[in-house]
TILOBA-640512 format. One line per 8 residues: number of its first residue (from 1); their letters; for each residue x, y, z of C-alpha. Coordinates in pm, 1 decimal. Layout:
BEGIN
NUM> A> X,Y,Z ~ ...
This chain:
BEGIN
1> XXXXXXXX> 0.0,0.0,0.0 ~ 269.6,214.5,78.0 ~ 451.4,137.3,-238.9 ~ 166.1,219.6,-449.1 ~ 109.0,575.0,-276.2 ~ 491.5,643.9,-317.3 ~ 443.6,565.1,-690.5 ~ 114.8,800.7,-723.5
9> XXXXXXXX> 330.2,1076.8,-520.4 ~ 600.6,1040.2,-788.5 ~ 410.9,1012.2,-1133.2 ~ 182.8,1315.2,-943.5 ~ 513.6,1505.9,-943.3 ~ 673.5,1438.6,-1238.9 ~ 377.3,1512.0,-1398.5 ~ 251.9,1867.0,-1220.1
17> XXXXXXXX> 317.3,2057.7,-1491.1 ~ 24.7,1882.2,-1718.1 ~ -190.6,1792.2,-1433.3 ~ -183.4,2164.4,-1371.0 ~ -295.2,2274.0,-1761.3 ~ -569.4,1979.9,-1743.7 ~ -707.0,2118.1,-1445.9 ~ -659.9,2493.5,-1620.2
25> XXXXXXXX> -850.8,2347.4,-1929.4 ~ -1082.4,2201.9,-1704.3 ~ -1196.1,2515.0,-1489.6 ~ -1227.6,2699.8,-1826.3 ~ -1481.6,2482.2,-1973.1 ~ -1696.1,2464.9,-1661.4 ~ -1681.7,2843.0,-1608.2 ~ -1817.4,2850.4,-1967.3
33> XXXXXXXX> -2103.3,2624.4,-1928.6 ~ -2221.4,2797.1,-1598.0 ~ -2195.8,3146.8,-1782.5 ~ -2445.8,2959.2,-2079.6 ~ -2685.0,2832.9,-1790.9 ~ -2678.5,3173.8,-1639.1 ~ -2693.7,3334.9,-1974.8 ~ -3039.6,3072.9,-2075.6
41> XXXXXXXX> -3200.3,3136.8,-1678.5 ~ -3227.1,3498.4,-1770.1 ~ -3359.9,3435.7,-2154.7 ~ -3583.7,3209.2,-2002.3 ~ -3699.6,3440.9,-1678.2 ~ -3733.1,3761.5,-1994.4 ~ -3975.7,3542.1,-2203.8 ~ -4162.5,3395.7,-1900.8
49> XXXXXXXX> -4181.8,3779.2,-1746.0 ~ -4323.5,3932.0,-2143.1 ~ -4560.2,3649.7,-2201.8 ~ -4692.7,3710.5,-1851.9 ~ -4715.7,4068.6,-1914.8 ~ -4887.0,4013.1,-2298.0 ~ -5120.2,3806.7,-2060.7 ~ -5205.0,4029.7,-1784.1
57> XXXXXXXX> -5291.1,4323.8,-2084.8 ~ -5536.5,4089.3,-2278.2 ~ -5702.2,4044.2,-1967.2 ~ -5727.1,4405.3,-1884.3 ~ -5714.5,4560.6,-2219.6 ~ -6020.0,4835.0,-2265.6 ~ -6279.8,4788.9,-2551.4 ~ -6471.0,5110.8,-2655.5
65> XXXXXXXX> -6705.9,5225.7,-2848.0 ~ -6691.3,5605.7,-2971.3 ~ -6838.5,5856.7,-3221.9 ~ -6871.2,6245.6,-3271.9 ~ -7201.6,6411.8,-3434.1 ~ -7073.1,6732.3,-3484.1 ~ -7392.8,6978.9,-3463.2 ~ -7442.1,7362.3,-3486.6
73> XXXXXXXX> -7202.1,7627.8,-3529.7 ~ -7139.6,7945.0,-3337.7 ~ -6979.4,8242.0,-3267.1 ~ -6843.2,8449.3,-3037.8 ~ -6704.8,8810.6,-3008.6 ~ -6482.2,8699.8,-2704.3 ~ -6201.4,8501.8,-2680.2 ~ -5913.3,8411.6,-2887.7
81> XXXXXXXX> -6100.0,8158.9,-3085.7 ~ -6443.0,8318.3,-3163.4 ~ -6540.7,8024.6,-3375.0 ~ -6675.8,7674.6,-3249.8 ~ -6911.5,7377.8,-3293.0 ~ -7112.3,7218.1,-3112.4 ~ -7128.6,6850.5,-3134.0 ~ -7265.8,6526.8,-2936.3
89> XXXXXXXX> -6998.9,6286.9,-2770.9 ~ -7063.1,5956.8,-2690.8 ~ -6781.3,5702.3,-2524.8 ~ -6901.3,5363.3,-2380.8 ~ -6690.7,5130.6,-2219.4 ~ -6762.8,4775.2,-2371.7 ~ -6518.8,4513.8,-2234.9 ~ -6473.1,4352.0,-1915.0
97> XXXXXXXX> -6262.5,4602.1,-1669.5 ~ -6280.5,4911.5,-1607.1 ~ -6087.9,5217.6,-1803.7 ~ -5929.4,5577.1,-1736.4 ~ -5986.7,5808.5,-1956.3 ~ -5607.0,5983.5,-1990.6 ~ -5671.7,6246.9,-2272.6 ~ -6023.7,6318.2,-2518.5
105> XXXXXXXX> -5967.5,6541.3,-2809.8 ~ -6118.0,6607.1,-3098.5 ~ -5944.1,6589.6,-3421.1 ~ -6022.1,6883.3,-3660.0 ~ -5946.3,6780.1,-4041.4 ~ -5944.8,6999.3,-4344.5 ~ -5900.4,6766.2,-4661.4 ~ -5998.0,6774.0,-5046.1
113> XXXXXXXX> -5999.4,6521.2,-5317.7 ~ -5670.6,6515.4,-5555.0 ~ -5722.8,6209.9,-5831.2 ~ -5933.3,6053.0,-5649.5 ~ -5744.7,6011.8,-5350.2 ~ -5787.3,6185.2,-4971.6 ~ -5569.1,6452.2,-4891.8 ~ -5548.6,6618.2,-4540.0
121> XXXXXXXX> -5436.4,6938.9,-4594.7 ~ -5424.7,7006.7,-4217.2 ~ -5554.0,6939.2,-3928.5 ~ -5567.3,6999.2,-3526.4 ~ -5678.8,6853.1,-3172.1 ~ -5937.1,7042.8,-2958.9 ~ -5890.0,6841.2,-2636.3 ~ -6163.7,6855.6,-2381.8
129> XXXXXXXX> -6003.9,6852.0,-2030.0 ~ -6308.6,6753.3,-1860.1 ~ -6281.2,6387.2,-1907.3 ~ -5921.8,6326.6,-1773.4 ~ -5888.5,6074.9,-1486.4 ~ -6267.8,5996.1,-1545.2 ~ -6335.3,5586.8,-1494.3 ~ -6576.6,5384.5,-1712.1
137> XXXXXXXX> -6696.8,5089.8,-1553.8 ~ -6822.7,4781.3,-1766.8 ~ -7093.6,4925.3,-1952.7 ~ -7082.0,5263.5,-1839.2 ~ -7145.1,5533.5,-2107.2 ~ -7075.4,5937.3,-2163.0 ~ -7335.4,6067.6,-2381.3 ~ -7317.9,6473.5,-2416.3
145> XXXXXXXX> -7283.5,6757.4,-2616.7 ~ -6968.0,6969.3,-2638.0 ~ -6847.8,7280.5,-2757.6 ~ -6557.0,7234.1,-2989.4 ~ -6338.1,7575.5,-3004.3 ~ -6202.3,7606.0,-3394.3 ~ -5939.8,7797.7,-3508.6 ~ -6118.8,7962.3,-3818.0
153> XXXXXXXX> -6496.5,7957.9,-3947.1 ~ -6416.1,7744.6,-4241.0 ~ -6318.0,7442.8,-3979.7 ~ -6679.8,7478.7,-3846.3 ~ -6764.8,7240.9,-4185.9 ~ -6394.7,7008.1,-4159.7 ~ -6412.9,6712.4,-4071.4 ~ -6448.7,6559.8,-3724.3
161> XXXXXXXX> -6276.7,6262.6,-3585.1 ~ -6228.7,6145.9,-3213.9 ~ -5909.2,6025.3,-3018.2 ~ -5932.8,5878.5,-2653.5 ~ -5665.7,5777.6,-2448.0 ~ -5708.9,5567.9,-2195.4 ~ -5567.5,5282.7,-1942.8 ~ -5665.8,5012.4,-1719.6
169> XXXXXXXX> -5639.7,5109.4,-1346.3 ~ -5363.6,5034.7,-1306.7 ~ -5194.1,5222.9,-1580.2 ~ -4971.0,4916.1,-1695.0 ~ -5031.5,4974.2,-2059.3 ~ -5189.6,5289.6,-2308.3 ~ -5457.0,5206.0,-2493.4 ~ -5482.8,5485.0,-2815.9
177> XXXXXXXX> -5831.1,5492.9,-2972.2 ~ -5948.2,5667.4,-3345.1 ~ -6269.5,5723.8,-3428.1 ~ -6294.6,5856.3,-3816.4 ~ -6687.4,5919.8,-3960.9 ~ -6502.5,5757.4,-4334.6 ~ -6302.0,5477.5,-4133.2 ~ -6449.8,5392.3,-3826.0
185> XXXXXXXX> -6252.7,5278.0,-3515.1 ~ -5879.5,5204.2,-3516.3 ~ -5661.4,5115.7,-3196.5 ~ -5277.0,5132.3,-3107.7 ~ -5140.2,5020.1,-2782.6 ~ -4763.4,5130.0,-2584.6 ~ -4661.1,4829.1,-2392.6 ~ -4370.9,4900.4,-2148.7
193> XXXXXXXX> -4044.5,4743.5,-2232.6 ~ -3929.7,4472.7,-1967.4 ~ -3595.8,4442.9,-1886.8 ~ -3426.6,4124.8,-1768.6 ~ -3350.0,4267.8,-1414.3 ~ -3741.3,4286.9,-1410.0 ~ -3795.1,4657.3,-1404.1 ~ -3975.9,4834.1,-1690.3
201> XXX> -3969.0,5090.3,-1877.6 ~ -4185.3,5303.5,-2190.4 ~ -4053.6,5271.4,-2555.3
């Protein structure tokens, strides 16, 4: 027994020198395959944390229903915009949470026909302050008329579309509405950007 140990001590020392690159090679590839377990853990922990997220907003995201009837005109001797119209607005909150209304304006279009195509030659927001920080429950509804300040008396026959803003309560994710009388409703959302260290932020 102690024969064999004394040989192991000897081939041990005449051989250090590899023994020590082996063990060199060694510690290299192992510190490389716990930095590509690291590096999949936090791929993995990202993709789990967005799909959650993408989950989470279905399951809160807003559904609305909007329109603008512009009405009368009028006119006023006071002011800095002495033209406006009056129109009807009516919002109603048809999904399954509740929303916040974040901004309401109405879009003020001047356009004409060129070959027969649509062309906006300008156009303008009116927003109506009022409705900020208002909630919609499940089918609540805003029904009323307005007075829409124009800048000149020719944009009291434009054309009139709607934008709403809004959120769930908890404000995770903006939910961009567009009402157009010639297209209807169209919707855009800003999702907040995870990170891998798990805080977010807005793109």
């Amino acid at each position: 027994m102690a024969y064999e140990l004394g040989r192991f001590v000897y081939w041990v020392n005449q051989n250090s020198g590899a023994i020590q690159a082996l063990s060199a090679v060694v510690i290299v590839i192992l510190t490389g395959v716990l930095a590509w377990l690291t590096l999949k853990s936090v791929k993995a922990a990202e993709v789990a944390a967005i799909s959650a997220q993408h989950q989470l907003e279905a399951n809160l995201q807003p559904t609305l229903e909007m329109e603008l009837k512009p009405g009368f005109d009028l006119q006023s001797n006071e002011g800095d915009h002495p033209f406006s119209k009056g129109a009807n607005l009516k919002l109603r909150n048809v999904g399954s949470t509740p929303l916040k209304l974040r901004r309401v304006a109405m879009v003020i279009q001047r356009m004409r026909l060129v070959k027969d195509a649509v062309v906006v030659d300008y156009e303008y927001e009116s927003e109506a302050t009022e409705y900020v920080s208002r909630v919609l429950m499940p089918g609540g509804t805003i029904s009323e008329d307005i007075i829409v300040a124009v800048q000149k008396r020719e944009d009291q026959q434009a054309s009139y579309a709607l934008r709403v803003v809004c959120s769930d309560l908890s404000e995770i994710t903006s939910h961009s509405f567009l009402w157009h009388p010639r297209t209807g409703i169209s919707h855009s959302v800003e999702r907040p950007r995870v990170r891998a260290q798990g805080s977010t932020d807005r793109r």
